[in-house]
DRENKOLVEX-978468 format. One record per atom (N, C-alpha, C): residue number from 0; atom name; x, y, z. Coordinates in nm, 2 decimals. Layout:
# DRENKOLVEX-978468
[NUM "CA" [X Y Z]]
...
END
This chain:
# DRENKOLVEX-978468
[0 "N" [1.03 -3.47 -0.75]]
[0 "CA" [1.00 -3.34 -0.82]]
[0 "C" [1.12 -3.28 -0.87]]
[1 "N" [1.11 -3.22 -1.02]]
[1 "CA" [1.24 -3.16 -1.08]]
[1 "C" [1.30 -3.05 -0.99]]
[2 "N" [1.40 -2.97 -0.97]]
[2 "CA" [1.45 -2.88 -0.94]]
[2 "C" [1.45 -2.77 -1.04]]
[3 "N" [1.42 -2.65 -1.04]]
[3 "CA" [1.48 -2.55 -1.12]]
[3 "C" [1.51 -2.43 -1.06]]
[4 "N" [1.59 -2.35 -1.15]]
[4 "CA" [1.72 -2.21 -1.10]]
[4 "C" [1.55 -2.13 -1.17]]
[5 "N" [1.55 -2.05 -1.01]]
[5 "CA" [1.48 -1.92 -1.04]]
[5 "C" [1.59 -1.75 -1.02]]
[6 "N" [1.52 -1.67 -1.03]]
[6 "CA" [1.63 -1.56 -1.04]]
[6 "C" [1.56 -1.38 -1.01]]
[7 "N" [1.61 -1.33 -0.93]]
[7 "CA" [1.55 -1.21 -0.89]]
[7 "C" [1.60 -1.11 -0.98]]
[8 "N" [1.63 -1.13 -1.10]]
[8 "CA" [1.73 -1.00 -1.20]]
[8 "C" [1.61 -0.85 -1.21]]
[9 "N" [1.52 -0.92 -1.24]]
[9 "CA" [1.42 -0.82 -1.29]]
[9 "C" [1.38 -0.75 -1.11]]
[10 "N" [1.40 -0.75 -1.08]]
[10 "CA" [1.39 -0.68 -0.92]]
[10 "C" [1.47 -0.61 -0.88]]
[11 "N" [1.63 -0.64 -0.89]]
[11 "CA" [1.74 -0.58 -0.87]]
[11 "C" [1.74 -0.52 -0.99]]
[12 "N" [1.72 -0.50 -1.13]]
[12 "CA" [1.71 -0.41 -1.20]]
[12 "C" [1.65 -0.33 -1.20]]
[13 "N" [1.52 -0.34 -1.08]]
[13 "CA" [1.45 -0.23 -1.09]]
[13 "C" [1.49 -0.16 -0.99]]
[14 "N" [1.56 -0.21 -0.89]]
[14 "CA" [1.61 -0.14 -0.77]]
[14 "C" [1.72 -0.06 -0.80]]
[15 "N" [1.83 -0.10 -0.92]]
[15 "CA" [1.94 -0.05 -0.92]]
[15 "C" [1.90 0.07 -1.05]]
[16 "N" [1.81 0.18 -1.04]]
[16 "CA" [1.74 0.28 -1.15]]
[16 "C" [1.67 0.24 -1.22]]
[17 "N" [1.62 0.13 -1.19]]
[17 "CA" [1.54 0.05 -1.30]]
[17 "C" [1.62 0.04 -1.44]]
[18 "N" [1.78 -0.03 -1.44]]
[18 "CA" [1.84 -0.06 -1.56]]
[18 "C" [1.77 -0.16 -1.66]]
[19 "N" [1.80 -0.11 -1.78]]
[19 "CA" [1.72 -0.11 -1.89]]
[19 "C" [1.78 -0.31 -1.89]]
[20 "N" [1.70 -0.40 -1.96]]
[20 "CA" [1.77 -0.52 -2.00]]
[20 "C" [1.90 -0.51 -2.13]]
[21 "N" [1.91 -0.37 -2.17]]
[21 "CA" [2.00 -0.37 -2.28]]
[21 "C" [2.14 -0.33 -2.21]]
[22 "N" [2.13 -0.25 -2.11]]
[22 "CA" [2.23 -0.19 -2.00]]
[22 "C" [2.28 -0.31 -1.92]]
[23 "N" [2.19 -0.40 -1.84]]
[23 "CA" [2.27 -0.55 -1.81]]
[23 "C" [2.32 -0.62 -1.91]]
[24 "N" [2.26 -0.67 -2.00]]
[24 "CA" [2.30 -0.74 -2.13]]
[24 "C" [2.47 -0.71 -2.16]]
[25 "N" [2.47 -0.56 -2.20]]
[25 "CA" [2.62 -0.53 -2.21]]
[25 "C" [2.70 -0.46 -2.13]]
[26 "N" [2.65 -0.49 -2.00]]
[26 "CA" [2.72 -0.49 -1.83]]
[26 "C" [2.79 -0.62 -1.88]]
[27 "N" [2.77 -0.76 -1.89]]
[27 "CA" [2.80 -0.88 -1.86]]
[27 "C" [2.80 -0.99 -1.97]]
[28 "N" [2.83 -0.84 -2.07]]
[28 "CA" [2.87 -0.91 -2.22]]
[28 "C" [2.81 -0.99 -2.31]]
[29 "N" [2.67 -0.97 -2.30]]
[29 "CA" [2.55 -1.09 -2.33]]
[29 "C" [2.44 -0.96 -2.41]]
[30 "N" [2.41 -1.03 -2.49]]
[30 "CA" [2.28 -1.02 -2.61]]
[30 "C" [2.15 -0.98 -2.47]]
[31 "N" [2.06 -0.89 -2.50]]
[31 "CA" [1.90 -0.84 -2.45]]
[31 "C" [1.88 -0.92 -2.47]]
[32 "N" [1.86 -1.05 -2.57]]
[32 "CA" [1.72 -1.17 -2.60]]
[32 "C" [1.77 -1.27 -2.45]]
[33 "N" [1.97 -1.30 -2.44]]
[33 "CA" [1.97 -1.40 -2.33]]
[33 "C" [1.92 -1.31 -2.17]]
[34 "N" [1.96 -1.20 -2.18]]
[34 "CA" [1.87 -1.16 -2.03]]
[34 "C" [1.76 -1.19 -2.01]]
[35 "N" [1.63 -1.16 -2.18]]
[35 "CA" [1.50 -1.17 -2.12]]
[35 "C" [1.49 -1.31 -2.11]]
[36 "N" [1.58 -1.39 -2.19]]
[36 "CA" [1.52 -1.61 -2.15]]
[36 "C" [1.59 -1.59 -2.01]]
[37 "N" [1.71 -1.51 -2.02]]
[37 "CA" [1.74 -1.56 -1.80]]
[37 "C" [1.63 -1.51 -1.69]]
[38 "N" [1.59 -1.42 -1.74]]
[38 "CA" [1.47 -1.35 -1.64]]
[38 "C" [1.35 -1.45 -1.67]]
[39 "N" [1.33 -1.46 -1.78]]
[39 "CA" [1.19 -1.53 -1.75]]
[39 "C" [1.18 -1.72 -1.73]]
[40 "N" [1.31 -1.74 -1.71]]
[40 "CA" [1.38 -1.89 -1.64]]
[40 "C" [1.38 -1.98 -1.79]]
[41 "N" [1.39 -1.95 -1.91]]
[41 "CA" [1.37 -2.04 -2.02]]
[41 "C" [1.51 -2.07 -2.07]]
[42 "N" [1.62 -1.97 -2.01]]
[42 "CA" [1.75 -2.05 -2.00]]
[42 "C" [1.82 -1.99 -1.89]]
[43 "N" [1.94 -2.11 -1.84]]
[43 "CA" [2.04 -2.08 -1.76]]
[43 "C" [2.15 -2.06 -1.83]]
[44 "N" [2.20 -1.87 -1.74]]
[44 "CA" [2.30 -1.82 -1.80]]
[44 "C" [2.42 -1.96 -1.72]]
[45 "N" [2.56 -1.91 -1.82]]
[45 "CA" [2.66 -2.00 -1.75]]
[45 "C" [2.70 -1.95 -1.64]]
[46 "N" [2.83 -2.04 -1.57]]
[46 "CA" [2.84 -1.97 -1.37]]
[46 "C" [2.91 -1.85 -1.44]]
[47 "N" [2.97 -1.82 -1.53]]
[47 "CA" [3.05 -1.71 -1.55]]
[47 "C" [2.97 -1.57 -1.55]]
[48 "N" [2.85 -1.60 -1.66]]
[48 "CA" [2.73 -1.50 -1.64]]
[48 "C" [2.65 -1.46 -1.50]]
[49 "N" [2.61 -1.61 -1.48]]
[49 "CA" [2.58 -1.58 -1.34]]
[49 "C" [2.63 -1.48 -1.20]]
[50 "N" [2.76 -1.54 -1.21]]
[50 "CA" [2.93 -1.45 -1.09]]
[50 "C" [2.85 -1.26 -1.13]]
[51 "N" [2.90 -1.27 -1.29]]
[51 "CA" [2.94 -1.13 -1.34]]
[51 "C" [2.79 -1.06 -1.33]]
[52 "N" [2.62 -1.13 -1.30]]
[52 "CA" [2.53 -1.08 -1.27]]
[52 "C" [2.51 -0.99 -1.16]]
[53 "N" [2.54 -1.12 -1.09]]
[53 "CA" [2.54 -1.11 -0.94]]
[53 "C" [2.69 -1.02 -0.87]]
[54 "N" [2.80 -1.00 -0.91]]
[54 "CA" [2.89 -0.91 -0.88]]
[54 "C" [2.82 -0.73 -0.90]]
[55 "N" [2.78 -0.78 -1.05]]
[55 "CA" [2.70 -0.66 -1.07]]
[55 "C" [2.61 -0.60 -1.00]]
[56 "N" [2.54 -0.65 -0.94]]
[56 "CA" [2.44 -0.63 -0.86]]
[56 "C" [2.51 -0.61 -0.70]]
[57 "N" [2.61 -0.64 -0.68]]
[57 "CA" [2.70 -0.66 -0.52]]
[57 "C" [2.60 -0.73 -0.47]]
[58 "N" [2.55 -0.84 -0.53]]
[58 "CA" [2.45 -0.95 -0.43]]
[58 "C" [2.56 -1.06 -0.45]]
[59 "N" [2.58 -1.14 -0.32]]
[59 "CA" [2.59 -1.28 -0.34]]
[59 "C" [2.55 -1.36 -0.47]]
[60 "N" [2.58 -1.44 -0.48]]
[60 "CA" [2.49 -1.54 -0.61]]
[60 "C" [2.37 -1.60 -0.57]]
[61 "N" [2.39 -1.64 -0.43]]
[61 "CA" [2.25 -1.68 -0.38]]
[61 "C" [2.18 -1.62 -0.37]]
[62 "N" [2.17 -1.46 -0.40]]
[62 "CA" [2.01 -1.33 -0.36]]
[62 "C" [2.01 -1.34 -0.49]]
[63 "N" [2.09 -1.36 -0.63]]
[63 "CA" [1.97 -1.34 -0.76]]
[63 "C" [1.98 -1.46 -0.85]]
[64 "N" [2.03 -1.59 -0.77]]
[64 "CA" [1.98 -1.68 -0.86]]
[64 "C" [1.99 -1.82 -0.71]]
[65 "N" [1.83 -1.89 -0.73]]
[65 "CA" [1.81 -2.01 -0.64]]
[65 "C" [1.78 -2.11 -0.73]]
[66 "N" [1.82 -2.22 -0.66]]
[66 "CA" [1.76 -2.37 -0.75]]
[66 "C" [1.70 -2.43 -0.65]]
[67 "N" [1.57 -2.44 -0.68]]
[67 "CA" [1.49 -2.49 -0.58]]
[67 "C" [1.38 -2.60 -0.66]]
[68 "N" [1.29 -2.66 -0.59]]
[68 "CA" [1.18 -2.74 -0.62]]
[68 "C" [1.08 -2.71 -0.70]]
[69 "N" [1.08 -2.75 -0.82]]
[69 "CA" [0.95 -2.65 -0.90]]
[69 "C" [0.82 -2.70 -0.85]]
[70 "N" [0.72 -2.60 -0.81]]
[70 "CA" [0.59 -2.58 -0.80]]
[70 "C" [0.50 -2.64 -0.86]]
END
């Protein structure tokens, strides 16, 4: 079975004031369109995106992005 990178962004965005996808986007130097394909798993940001998500959020890398077994 394939593996795929899922991601908790839209959760911690809602936790951290509910920041808007345009307020992450230029937190971590990235375009609204690539947050909504990172949230809705239709692409993988790079590890640089990824680090600077997840720093953002003071989560580990492993609480807002897993690569696990697709369903």
């Amino acid at each position: 079975m394939a593996k795929v990178i899922t991601n908790n962004i839209r959760k911690l965005r809602f936790e951290h004031q509910e920041m808007t996808q345009q307020k992450l986007a230029d937190s971590v130097s990235v375009s609204r369109q690539t947050i909504v394909a990172i949230e809705k798993g239709k692409y993988s940001p790079s590890l640089e995106v990824a680090f600077k998500i997840a720093d953002l959020f003071e989560q580990p890398i492993s609480q807002v992005f897993t690569y696990q077994e697709d369903h």
